[in-house]
VOGU-3710 file (C-alpha; in Angstrom, 3 decimals, decimal comma):
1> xxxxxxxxxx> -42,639/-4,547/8,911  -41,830/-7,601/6,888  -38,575/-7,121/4,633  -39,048/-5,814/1,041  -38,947/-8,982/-0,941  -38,549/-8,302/-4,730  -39,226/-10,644/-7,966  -37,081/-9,978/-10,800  -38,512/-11,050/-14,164  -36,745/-10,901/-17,663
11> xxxxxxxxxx> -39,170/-9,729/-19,873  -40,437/-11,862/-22,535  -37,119/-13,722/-22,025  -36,721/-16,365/-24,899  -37,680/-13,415/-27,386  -35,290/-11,289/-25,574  -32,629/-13,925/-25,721  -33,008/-14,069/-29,724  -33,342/-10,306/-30,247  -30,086/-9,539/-27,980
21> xxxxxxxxxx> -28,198/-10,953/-31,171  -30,093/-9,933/-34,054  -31,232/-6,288/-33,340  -33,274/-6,225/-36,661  -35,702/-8,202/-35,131  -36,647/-5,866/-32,200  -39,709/-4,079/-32,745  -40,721/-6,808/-34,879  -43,337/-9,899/-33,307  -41,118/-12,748/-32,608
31> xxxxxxxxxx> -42,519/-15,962/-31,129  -40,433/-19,224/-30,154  -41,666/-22,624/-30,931  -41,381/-25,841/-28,651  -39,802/-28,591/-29,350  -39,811/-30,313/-32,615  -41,158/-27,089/-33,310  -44,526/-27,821/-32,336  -46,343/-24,449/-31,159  -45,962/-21,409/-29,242
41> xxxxxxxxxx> -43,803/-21,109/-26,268  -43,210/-17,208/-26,176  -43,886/-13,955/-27,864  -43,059/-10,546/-27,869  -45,190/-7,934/-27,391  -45,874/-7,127/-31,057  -46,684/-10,802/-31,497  -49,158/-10,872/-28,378  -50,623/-7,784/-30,428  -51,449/-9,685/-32,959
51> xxxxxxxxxx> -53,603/-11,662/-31,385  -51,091/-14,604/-31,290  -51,804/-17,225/-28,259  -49,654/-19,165/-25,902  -49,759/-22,797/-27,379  -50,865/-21,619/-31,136  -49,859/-24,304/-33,405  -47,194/-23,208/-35,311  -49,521/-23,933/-38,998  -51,477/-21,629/-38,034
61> xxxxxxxxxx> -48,616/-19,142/-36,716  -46,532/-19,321/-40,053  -49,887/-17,982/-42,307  -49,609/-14,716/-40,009  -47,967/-12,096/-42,357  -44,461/-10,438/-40,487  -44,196/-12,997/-38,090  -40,363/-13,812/-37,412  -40,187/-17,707/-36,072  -37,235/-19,038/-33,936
71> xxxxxxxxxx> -36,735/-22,613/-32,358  -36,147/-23,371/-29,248  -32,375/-22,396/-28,212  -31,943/-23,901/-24,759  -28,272/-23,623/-24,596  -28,817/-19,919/-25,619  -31,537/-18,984/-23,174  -29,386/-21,276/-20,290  -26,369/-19,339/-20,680  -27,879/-16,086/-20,619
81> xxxxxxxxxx> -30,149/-16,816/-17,723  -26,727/-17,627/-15,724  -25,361/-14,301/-16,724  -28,471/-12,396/-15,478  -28,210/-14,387/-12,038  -24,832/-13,528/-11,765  -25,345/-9,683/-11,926  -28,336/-10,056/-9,960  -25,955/-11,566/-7,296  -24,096/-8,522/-6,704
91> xxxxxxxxxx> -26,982/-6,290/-5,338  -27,651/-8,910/-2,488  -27,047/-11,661/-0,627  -30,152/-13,559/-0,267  -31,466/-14,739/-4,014  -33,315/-17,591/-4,870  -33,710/-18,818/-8,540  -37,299/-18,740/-8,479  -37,681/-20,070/-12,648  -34,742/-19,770/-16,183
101> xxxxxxxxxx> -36,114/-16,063/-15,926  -37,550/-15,215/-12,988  -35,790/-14,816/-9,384  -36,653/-13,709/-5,826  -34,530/-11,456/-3,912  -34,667/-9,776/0,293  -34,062/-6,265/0,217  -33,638/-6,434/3,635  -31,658/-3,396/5,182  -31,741/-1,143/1,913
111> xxxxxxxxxx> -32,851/2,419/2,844  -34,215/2,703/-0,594  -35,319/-0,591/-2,055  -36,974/1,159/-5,282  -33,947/3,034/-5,899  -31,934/0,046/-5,889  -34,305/-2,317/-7,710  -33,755/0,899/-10,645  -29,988/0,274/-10,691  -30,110/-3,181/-10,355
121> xxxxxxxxxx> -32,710/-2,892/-13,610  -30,383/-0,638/-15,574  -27,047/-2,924/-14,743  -28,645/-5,749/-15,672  -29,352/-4,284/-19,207  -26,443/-2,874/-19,417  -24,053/-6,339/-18,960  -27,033/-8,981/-20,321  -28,627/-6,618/-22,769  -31,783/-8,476/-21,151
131> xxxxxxxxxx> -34,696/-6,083/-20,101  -36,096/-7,247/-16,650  -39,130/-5,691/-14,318  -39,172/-5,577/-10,956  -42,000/-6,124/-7,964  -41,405/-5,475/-4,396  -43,643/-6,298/-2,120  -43,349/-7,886/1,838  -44,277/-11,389/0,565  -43,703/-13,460/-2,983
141> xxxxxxxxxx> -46,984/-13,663/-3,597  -47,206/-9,769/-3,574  -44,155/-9,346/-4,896  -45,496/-11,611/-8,116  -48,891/-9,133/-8,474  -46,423/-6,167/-8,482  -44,088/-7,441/-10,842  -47,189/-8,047/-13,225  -47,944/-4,222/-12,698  -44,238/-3,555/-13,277
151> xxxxxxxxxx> -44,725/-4,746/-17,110  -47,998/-3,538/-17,676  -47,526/-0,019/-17,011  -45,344/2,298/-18,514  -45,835/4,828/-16,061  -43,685/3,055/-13,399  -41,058/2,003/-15,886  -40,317/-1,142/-14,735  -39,869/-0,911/-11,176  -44,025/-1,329/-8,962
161> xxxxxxxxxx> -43,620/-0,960/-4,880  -46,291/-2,461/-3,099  -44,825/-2,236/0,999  -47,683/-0,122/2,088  -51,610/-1,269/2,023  -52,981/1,338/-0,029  -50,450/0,274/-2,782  -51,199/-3,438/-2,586  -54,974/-2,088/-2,820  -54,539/-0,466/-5,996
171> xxxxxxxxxx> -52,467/-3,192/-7,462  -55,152/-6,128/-6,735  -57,913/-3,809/-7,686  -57,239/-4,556/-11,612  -56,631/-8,275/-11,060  -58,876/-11,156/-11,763  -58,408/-13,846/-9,735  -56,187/-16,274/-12,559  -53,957/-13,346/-12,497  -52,837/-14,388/-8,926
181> xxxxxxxxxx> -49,951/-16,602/-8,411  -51,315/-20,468/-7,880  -54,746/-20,165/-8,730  -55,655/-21,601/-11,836  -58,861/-21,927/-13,836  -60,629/-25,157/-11,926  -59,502/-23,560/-8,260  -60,964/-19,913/-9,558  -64,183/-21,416/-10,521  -63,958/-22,988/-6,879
191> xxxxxxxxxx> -63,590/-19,912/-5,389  -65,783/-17,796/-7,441  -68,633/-20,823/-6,194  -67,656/-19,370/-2,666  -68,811/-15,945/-3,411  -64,793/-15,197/-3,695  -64,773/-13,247/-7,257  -61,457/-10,830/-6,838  -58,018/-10,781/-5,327  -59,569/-8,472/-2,777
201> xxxxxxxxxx> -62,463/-10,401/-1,911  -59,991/-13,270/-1,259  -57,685/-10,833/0,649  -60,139/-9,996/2,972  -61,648/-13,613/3,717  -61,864/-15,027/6,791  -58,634/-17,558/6,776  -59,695/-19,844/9,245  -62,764/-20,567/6,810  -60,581/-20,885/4,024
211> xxxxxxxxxx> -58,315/-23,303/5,506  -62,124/-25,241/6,146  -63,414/-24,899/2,985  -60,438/-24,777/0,158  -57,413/-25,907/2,429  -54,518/-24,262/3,805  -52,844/-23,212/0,282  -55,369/-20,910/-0,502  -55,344/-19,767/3,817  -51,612/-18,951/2,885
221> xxxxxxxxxx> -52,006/-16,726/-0,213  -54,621/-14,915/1,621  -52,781/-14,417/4,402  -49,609/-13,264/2,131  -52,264/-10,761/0,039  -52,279/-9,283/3,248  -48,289/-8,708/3,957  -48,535/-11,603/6,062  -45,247/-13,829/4,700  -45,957/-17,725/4,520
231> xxxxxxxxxx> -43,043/-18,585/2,281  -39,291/-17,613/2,785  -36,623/-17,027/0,351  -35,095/-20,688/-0,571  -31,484/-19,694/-0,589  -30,093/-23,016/-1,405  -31,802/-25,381/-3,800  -32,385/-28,787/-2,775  -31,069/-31,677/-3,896  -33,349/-33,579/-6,761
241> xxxxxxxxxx> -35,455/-36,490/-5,487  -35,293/-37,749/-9,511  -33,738/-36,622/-12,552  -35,560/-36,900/-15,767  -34,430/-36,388/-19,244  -36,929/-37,108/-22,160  -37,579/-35,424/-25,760  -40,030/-35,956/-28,372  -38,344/-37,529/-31,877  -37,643/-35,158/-34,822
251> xxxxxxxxxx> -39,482/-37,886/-36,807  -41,052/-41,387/-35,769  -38,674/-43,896/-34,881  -39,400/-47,185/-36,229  -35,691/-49,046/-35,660  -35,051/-50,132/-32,248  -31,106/-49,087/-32,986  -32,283/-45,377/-33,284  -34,477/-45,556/-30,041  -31,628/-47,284/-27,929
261> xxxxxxxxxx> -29,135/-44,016/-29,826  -31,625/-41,950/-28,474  -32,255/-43,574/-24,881  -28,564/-43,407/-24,594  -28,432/-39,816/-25,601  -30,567/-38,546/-22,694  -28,790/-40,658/-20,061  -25,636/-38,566/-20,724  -28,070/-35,781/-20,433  -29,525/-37,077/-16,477
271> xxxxxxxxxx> -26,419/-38,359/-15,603  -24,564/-34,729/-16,113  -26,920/-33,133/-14,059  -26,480/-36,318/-11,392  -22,510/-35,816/-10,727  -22,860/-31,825/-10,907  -24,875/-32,516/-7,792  -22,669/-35,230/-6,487  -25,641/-37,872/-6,174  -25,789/-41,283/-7,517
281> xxxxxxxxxx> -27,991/-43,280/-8,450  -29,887/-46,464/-7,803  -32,674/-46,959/-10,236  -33,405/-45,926/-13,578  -37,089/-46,127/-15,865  -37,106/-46,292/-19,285  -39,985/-45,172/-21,137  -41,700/-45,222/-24,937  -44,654/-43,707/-26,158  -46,141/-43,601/-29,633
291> xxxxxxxxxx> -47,984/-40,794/-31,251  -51,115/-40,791/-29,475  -52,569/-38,116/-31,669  -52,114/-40,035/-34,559  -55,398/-42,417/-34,453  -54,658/-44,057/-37,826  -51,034/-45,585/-36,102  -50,963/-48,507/-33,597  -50,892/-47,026/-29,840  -48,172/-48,563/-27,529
301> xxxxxxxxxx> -46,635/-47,172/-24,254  -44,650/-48,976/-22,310  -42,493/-48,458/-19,087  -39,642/-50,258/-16,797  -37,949/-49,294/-13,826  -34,663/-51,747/-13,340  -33,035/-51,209/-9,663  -28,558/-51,209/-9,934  -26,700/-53,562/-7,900  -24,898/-50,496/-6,386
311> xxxxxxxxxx> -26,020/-46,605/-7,403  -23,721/-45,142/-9,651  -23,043/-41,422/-11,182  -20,877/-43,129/-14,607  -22,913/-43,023/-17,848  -21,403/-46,662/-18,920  -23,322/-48,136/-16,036  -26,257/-46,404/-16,658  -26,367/-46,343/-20,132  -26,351/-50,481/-20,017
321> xxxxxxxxxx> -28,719/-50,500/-17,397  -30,879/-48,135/-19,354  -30,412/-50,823/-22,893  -31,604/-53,616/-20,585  -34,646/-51,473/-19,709  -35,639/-51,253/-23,797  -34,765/-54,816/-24,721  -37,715/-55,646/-22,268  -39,987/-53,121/-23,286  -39,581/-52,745/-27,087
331> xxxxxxxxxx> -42,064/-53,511/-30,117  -41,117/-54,244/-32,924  -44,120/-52,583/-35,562  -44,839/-49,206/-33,832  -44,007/-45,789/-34,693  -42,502/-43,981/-31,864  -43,020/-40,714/-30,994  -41,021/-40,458/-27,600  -38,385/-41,384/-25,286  -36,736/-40,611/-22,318
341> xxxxxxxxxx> -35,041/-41,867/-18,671  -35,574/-40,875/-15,420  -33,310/-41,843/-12,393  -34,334/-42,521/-8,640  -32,992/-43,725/-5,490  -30,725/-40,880/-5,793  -28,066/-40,564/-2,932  -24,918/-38,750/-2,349  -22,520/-40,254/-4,157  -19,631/-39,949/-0,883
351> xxxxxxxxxx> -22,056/-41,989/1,156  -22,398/-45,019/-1,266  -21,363/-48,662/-0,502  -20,994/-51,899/-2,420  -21,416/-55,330/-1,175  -20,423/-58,780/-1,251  -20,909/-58,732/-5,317  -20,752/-54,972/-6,327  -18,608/-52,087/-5,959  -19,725/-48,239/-5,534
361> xxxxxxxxxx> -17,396/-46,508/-8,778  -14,095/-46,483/-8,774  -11,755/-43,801/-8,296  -10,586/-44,359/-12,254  -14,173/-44,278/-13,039  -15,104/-41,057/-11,233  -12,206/-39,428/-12,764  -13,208/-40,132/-16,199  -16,662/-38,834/-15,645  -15,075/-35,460/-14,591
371> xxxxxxxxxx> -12,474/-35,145/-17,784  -15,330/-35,945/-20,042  -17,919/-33,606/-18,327  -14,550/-30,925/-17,995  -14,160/-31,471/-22,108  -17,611/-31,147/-23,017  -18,534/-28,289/-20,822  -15,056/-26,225/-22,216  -15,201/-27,441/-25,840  -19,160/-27,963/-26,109
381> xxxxxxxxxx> -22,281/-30,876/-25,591  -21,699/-34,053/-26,652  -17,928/-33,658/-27,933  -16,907/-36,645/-26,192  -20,056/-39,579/-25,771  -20,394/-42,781/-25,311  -21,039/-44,341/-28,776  -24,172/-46,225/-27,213  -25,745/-42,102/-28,072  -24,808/-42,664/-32,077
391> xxxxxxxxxx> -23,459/-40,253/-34,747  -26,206/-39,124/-37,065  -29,171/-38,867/-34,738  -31,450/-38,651/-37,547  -34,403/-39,229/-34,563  -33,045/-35,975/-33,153  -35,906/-33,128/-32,613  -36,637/-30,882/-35,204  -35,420/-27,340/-34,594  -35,355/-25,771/-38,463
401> xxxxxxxxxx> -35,841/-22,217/-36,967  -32,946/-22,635/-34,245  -30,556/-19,436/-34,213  -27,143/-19,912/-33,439  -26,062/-20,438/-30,083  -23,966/-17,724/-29,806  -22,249/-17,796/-26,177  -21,331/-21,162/-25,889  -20,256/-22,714/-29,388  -17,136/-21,020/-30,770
411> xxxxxxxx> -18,378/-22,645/-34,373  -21,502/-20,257/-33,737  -19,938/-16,882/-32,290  -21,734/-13,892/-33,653  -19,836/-12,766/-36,755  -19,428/-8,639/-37,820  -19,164/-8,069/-41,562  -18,588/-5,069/-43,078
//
């Protein structure tokens, strides 16, 4: 038999993340916004109860009576999705970060898989204060329908076991098809055409006429629906073929000084995540868009992709790469609505040579990237910056219902008053 693999899942995790801090909201509907505070990202139960949808506008949100409202808090929900991994690390040795709440884990060589998927349920409450369900199953695609059973019924109180057939049978049973992992409205209908209506129907399909008729994606999931594993644990994340960094402004932007503030803003951003993975880079795009929803404004989009002499991991470099990029593409006359940078080429950064002309970074260089990323991870984002990313950022998003970011900003620490 296959070994148990099991999906751990925080529970409504951004509302969980805000509630862990402010335990007057639990039992209350909380949802969390997107950025610039746009619509609905998450709920909690109560606010699912109400009827509220994923991707509600947040207009229509705020007339709901009772409603509590919360930003985005990335740093927050970050930090507290490390300290969940790292607990979940202790109960075995084979995990892979599946999602910011969601993470797949062999039980391989456990005599008792549910009761340690209880324990490890229970510890992780206990040190997070996050609630988290638990599906184990032979396959992840299993695994992923008995997780979904995990929060839906009290009965099994957080913990669903699907190793033998006759459980896997009763778990599918109540599913409809868009409740399976990969299969999406377009591909259902597509199915459904087939004379494939239920998880079971697809299940039991023939898979060498799936592979003929849908392709070998759906073959796969019908051939995991049957215990049959077609995808292993990734235990070690690859490296990233591009980086991307990109928000929407907090307001339009109509001075190029503000865009080029904000441009150089999330190159600090991508080229954090570059040296953490020890890459460089060789290319960077630049991109603007205006509001396209906003039919009464001029449209404009624009894009350019500018190739460095040698690839390079220090923000200087590609923060005036990343300027030359928006003095080519730039308008004066529009409102913009959004920027953002995304890096390519990207190679390790022990393997990278100059030439004739160009050097790879220096040793000073390299140095100075690791003090300033060493200050601003101890002391907090953006403490030291190139001044290319401004002061004010009055372009920054809106967040007006961000809570404090209590874990990693000692101005924010959660305060006890009598």
């Amino acid at each position: 038999m296959p070994a148990p693999i099991a999906l751990v899942d925080c529970n409504n995790f951004y509302a969980s993340c805000e509630r862990l801090f402010q335990p007057a909201l639990r039992g209350r509907p909380v949802v969390v916004l997107s950025n610039n505070d746009g619509c609905v990202v998450a709920r909690s139960n109560e606010a699912k109860a109400l009827g509220i949808g994923m991707g509600e506008p947040w207009h229509l949100v705020k007339q709901k009576q009772g409603v509590i409202v919360r930003s985005s808090n990335y740093t927050l929900y970050g930090d507290l999705s490390a300290r969940v991994v790292d607990v979940l690390r202790g109960f075995t040795p084979d995990l892979e970060i599946y999602s910011i709440d969601e993470a797949f884990l062999c039980f391989q060589g456990f005599r008792d898989p549910e009761g340690h998927a209880r324990s490890l349920r229970r510890t992780v409450l206990q040190w997070t204060g996050i609630p988290v369900s638990v599906g184990i199953a032979p396959t992840k695609t299993l695994a992923k329908a008995a997780n979904r059973k995990a929060k839906k019924s009290e009965a099994m109180a957080g913990v669903c076991v699907a190793m033998s057939e006759a459980q896997q049978t009763a778990i599918l049973e109540g599913m409809e098809l868009t409740d399976l992992w990969g299969i999406a409205g377009g591909l259902a209908r597509k199915l459904q055409d087939l004379g494939i209506g239920t998880p079971l129907v697809l299940r039991d399909a023939d898979p060498a006429w799936l592979r003929e008729r849908v392709g070998v994606v759906v073959q796969r999931l019908a051939l995991e629906l049957r215990g049959t594993p077609c995808q292993s644990l990734t235990l070690t994340r690859p490296d990233n073929k591009t980086i991307l960094a990109s928000r929407s402004f907090g307001r339009a932007v109509v001075e190029r000084h503000e865009f080029e503030e904000a441009v150089a803003s999330h190159v600090a951003r991508a080229a954090e995540k570059l040296r953490a993975q020890n890459l460089a880079a060789g290319a960077i795009m630049v991109f603007a868009t205006t509001n396209r929803f906003k039919l009464t404004d001029p449209q404009y989009a624009a894009s350019r992709t500018l190739a460095l002499p040698v690839a390079s991991a220090d923000t200087r470099t590609l923060t005036r790469a990343a300027l030359q990029a928006v003095s080519l593409i730039w308008r004066d006359g529009y409102r913009y609505k959004k920027a953002g940078i995304t890096l390519f080429d990207l190679a390790p950064a022990s393997i990278v040579q100059g030439d004739l002309w160009s050097t790879p970074d220096t040793a000073k260089s390299r140095k100075l990237m690791r003090v300033m990323d060493a200050i601003n991870a101890r002391e907090g984002r953006d403490m030291l910056r190139v001044a290319a990313s401004g002061v004010r950022r009055g372009w920054s998003m809106r967040s007006e219902q961000r809570s404090q970011r209590y874990t990693t900003s000692w101005e924010e620490l959660l305060e006890v008053k009598d």
